[in-house]
N, C-alpha and C positions, 0 to 999 in steps of 0.2 A: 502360212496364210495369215494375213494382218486382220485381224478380229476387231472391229472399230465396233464403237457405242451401239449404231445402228443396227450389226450384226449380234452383238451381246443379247442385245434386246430380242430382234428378233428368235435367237435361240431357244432365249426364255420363256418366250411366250408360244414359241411353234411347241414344245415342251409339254408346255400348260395343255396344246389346242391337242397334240396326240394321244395326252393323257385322257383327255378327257373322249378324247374322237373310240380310245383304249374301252374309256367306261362305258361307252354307247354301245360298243360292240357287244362286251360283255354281260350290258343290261339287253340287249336283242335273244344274243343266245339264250341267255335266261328266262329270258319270257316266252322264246320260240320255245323252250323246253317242258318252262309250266303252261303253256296256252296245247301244246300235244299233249300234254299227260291230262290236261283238262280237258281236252276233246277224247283223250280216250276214255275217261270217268263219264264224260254226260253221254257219248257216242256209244262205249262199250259195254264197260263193268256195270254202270247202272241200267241200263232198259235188260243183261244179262241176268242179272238178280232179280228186276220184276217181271221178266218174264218167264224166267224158272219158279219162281212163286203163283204166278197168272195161271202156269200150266200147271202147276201142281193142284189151285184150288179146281183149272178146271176138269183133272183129274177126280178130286173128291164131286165137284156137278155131275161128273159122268157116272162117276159108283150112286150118285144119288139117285139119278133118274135112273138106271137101270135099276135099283131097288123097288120106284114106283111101278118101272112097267111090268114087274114080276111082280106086286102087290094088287096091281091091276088085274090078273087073273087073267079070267073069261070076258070081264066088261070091255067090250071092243072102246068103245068111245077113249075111256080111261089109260086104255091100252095103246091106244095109236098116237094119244096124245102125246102120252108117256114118252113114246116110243121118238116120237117130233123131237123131244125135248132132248132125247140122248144121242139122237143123229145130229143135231145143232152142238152138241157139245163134244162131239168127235171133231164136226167142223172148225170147233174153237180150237181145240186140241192141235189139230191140223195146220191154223194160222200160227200158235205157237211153236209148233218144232219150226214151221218153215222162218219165223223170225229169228229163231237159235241160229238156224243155217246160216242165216244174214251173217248174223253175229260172229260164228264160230273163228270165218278167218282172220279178225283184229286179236282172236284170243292172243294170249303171248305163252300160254301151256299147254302140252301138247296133251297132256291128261286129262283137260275139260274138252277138248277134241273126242280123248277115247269114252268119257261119257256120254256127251252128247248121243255119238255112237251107239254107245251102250243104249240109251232111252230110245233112240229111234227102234232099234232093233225089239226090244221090249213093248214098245204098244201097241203093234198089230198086235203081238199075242195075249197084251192084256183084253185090248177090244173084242177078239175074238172070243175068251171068256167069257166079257158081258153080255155078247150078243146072244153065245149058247145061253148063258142062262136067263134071258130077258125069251129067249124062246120058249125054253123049257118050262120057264112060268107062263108064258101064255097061252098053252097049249091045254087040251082038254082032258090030258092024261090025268090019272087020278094022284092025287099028291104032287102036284104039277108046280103050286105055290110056293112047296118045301123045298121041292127039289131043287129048281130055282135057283131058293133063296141060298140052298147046299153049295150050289156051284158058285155064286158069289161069295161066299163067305170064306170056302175052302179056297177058289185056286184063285177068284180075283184080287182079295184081299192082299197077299201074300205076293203077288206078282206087282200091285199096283204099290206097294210097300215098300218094293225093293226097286221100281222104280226112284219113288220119291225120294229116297233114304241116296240116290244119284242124283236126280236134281238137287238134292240138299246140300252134297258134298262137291257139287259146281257152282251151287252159289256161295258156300261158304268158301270158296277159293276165289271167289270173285271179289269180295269182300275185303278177302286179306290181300289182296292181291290189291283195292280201294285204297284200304286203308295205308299199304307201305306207298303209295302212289299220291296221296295228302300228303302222306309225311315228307315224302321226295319235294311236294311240290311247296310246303311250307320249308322246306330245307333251300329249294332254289329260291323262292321269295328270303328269306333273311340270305343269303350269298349276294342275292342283286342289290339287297339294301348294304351289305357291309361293302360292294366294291361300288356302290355309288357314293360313299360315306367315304372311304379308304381314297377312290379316285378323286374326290373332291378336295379332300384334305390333303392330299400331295400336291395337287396340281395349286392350292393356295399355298402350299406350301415352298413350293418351287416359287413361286411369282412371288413372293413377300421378301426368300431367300435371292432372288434377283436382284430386286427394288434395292433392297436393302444395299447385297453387295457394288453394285452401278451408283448408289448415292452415296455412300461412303466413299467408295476409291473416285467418283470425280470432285464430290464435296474436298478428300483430301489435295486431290490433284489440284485443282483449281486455285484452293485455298493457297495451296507452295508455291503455284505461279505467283499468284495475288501479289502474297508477302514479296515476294522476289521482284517483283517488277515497282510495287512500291521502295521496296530498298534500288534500286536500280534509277528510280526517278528521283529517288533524296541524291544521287549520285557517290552512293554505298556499292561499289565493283568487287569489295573482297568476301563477298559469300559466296560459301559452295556451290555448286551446281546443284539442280534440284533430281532427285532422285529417279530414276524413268521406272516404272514398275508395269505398264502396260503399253500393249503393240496396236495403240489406239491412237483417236486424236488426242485424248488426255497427252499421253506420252509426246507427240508430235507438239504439241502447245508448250510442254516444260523442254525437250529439245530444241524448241525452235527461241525459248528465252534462254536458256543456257548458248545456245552460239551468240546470240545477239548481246549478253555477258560479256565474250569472247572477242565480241568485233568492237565492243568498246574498250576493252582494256587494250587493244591492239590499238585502235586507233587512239588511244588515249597515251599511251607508249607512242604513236609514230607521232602526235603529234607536241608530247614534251620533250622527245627527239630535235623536232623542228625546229622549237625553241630556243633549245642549248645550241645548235648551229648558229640560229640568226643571233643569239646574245653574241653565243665568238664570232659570227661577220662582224657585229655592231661595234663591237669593243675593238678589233682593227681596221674598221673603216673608222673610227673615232682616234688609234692611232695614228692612218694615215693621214686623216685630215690636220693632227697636230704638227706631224712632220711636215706638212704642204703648209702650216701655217708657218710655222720655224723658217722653213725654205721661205716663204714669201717675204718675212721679216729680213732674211739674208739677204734677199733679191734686194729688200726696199735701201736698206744700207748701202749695198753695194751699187743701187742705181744713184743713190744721191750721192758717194763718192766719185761715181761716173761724175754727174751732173756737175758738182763741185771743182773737179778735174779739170772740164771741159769749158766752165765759167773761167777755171784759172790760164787754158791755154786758149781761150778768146780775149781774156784781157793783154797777154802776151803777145799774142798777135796784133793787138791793138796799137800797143806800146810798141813793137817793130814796126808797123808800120806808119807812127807818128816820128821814130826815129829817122826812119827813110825818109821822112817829109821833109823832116829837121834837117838831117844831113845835106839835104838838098839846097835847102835855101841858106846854110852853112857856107858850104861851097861856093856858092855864087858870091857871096857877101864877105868872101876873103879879101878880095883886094880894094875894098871901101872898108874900112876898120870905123869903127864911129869917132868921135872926137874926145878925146881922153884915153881911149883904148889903150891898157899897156900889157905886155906880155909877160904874165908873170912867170911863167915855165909851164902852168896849165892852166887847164880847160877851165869855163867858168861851171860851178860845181863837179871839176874831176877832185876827188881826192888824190893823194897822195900815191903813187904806184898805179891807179885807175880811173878810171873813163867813165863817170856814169852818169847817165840820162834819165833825166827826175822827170817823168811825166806823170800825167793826170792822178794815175793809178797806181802810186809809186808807193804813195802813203800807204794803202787796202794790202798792197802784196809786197811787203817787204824782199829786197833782191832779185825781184823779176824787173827783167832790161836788165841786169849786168855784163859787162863785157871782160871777160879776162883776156 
């Protein structure tokens, strides 16, 4: 697959965007994990600790007023009031286990389960206690006061003790169980801060390592066209080719100057090819044209020996026919000789042995008109 700039980039930056899409995820869980361990601290373990303390004091209201209504004796008033005061703290007592209940099923141990348990099962029979002796103090029996005070001191005490001494060891589980539950949740708070820290600093990291390598390799790439195409316009064809190192436009840019290198030296070749052809046409069409001059020169000679030729057998024909002329009126004027005429044995200008007729043109062309 050809990876061009626009896909580089994209890569780098989709990268950046998963990384960081990475850290939001990671920052959610995170916080989905401390916002439930914080809903279970404000939801659970804290209103479980104060209300195992809430019931425990209103455990000690309960031993209290049942103390008054046995102190109260015989005074009815003192007595019933008393007595108001420790029904209304059974009540309270009441609201608090039934808040435990609330509570019990977010516990996450099964052993503040079994106390709970434990306490519920335990306060009827502490109540039960204080009510006998809150009666037996009220009553008119003699020592009624002591006795009372006997039964609270002997069975309630001891019973409402060992209660406590249970809500105490459900709170104090609740606590430690708070307390590794901060830690937890200060442990995911520094995790979500070091992977939004860690995820930040890749993800600039990645995008700077991008930047980087994309400006460098087209800064170089570009730059090798440059040079090449500047050597290429000074009309410098023998540099190497430029290097191709990526399946991009960079690459497609130095490919596409490196052929266009290629179509110049070729056409740069086909055309001092050209060249060397038309010099060697040039240089024998410059000798044909000296041969055609040579020949014309030959022609010119040759036509003006024609001409010359042809001057000499018009003037010869001239000359026979001013002979025939001659002859003719020769002939006629043989038998009228002029007066003086003598015969010397020849012709008047025959030489000796010959006949010759001196016309016009006798002088110009020596021996034309001879007659042997």
């Amino acid at each position: 697959m050809k990876l061009t700039v626009g896909k580089k980039l994209g890569i780098g930056f989709g990268v950046v965007v998963l990384l960081m899409f990475l850290s939001a995820v990671l920052t959610f869980l995170r916080a989905t994990e401390v916002r439930q361990r914080t809903d279970l601290l404000i939801a659970t373990r804290v209103p479980t600790i104060l209300t195992a303390a809430v019931l425990e004091g209103d455990m000690n209201q309960l031993s209290s007023k049942a103390r008054q209504s046995v102190l109260a004796g015989t005074n009815k008033e003192r007595s019933q009031a008393a007595q108001a005061l420790f029904e209304q703290q059974v009540q309270r007592i009441d609201k608090d286990v039934a808040r435990l209940d609330e509570l019990a099923p977010h516990w996450v141990l099964q052993e503040n389960r079994d106390r709970l348990a434990s306490v519920k099962s335990e306060l009827p029979r502490l109540l039960e206690i204080e009510r006998e002796g809150v009666a037996v103090g009220s009553s008119n029996a003699p020592d009624a006061m002591a006795r009372g005070g006997l039964i609270l001191e002997a069975k309630a005490t001891s019973t409402s003790g060992a209660i406590k001494k249970t809500l105490g060891d459900l709170a104090e589980s609740q606590r430690k169980l708070m307390a590794s539950e901060v830690t937890q949740i200060f442990g995911a708070l520094t995790a979500t801060t070091w992977t939004l820290w860690i995820a930040t600093f890749v993800a600039l990291a990645i995008a700077v390592g991008v930047g980087a390598y994309l400006g460098r390799s087209m800064s170089r790439a570009v730059g090798g066209a440059l040079d090449r195409a500047d050597a290429i316009a000074s009309g410098d064809l023998t540099g190497t080719d430029i290097l191709i190192s990526s399946n991009d436009e960079l690459g497609d840019l130095a490919s596409a100057i490196n052929k266009m290198q290629a179509n110049l030296r070729e056409t740069i070749v086909s055309v001092s090819t050209s060249a060397e052809r038309i010099a060697t046409a040039g240089e024998e069409i410059s000798a044909s044209a000296t041969q055609q001059a040579q020949g014309a020169e030959t022609q010119k000679d040759q036509t003006h020996q024609v001409a010359t030729a042809m001057q000499e057998m018009s003037s010869t024909v001239q000359q026979v026919s001013e002979l025939q002329q001659g002859g003719g009126s020769f002939a006629q004027g043989r038998g009228h000789r002029p007066p003086g005429w003598r015969h010397r044995g020849r012709y008047p200008g025959q030489d000796a042995g010959h006949r010759r007729f001196s016309g016009p043109d006798s002088a110009q062309s020596p021996g034309t008109g001879q007659v042997v």
